[in-house]
C-alpha positions as CSV (number, residue, x, y, z in Angstrom):
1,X,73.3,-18.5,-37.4
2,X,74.6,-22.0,-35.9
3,X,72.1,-24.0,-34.4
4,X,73.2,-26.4,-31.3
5,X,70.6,-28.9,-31.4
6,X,72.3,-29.5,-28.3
7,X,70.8,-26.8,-26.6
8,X,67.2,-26.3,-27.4
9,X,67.0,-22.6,-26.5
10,X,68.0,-21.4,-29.2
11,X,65.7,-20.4,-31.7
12,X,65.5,-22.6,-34.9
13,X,65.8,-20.9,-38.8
14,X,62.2,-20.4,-39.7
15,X,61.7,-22.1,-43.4
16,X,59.4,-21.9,-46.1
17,X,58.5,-24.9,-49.0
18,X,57.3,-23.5,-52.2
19,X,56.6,-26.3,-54.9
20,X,53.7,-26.5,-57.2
21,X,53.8,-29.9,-56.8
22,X,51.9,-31.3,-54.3
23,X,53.6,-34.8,-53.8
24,X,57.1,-33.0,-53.5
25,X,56.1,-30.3,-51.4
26,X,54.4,-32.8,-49.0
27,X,57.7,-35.1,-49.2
28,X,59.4,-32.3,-48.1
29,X,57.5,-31.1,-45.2
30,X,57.2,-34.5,-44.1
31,X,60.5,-36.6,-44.9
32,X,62.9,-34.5,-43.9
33,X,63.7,-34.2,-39.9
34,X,63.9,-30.4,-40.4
35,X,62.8,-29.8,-36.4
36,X,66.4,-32.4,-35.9
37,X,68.2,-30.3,-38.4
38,X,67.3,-26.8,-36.4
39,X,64.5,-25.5,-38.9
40,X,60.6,-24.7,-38.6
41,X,58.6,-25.4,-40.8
42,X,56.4,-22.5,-41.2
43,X,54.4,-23.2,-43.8
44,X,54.5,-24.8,-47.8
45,X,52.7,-23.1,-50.8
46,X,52.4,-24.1,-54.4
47,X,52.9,-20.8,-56.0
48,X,55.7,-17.8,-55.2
49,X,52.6,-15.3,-54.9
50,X,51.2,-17.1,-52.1
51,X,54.6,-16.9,-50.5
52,X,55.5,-13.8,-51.5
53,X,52.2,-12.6,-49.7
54,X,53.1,-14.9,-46.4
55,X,56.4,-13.5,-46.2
56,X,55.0,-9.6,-46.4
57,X,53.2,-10.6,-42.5
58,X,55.7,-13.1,-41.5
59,X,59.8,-13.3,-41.0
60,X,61.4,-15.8,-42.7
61,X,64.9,-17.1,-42.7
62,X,65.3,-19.8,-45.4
63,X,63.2,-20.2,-48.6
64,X,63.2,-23.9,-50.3
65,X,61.8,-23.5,-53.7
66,X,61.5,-25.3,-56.8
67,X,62.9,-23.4,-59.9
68,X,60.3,-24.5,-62.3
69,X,56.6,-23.7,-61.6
């Protein structure tokens, strides 16, 4: 999916921050113009489990995760 930022009808990728990190996963909820860039930010967690169970109740289009946790 292409989003026009041009248009603001069209619905923007819903996206997910997983980072056990707390400095990096609140540098990239908050540094990054992802609402510009045609994402939501729909929520950060700092463990896959707590994703995992987020994602079982709620669609998701793109996950940004750190490898190493």
């Amino acid at each position: 999916m292409t989003t026009d930022n041009k248009n603001p009808s069209l619905e923007k990728l819903r996206l997910i921050i997983v980072d056990d990190e707390p400095t990096i996963r609140s540098g990239l909820v908050d540094l990054f113009p992802w609402d510009a860039l045609g994402y939501d930010v729909v929520g950060d967690f700092d463990n896959g489990n707590q994703a995992l169970e987020f994602m079982k109740l709620n669609s998701v289009d793109v996950i940004l995760t750190d490898i190493r946790m």
